[in-house]
N, C-alpha and C positions, 0 to 999 in steps of 0.2 A: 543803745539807749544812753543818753547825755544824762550827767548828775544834772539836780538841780543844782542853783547857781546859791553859793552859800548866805546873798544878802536876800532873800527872797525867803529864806527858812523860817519857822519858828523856833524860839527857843526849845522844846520837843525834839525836833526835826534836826535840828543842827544835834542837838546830845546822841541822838539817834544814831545820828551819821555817822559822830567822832568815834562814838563804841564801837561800829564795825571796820574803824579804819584805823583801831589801838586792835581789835581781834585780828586782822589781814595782816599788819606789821607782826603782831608775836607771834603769829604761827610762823612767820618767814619764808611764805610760799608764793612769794612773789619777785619778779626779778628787782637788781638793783633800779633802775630806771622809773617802776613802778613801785618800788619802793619810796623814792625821792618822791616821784608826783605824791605819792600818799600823805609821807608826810606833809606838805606842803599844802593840803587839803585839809588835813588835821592840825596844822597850828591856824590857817583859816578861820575851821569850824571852834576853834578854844576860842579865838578873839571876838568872833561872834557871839557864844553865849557867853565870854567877860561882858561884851557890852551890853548884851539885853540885860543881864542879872544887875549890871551898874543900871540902865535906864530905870530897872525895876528898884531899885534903891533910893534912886532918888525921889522917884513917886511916894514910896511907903515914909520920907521925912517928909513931904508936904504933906501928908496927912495927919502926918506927928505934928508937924507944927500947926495946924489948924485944928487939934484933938481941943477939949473946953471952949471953942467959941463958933457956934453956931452961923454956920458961912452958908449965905441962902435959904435958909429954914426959918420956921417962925417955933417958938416955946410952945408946949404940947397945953392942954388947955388942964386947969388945974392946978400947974405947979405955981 
C-alpha cells in the first residue's frame, strides 16, 4: 500500500500521519534507511500542517478585519 501523497492531506491527516511517524522513530525499530525516509516524511508532514495552520491564520484576520462592518448583509430590522 503507497502513503498518501502528503499535498493531498488534511490538516487531520497530515497530524495523523506525523504522530505515527515521531511513534516509529522512538521506538527505533526501524532500519537506518527507513529511518531517514521517515524522517523526511515527517519534516514533509510538519511543513504541511505549518502551512494549513498559516492558511488558516490568515483567514481568521480577514475576518478580524471585517468584524463591525457588515460585508453583504443588510441591518436586522428594528435596530
Amino acid at each position: 500500500m503507497t502513503a498518501k501523497a502528503v499535498s493531498e492531506m488534511s490538516f487531520e491527516e497530515a497530524m495523523a500521519a506525523l504522530e505515527q511517524v515521531v511513534n516509529q522513530l522512538e521506538r527505533g525499530e526501524v532500519a537506518l534507511e527507513e529511518s531517514i525516509a521517515l524522517y523526511e516524511r515527517g519534516a514533509a508532514l510538519k511543513k504541511h500542517c505549518a502551512d494549513k495552520l498559516k492558511a488558516a491564520e490568515a483567514k481568521v484576520e480577514v475576518i478580524r478585519a471585517q468584524e463591525g462592518r457588515a460585508v453583504g448583509t443588510t441591518p436586522a430590522e428594528g435596530m
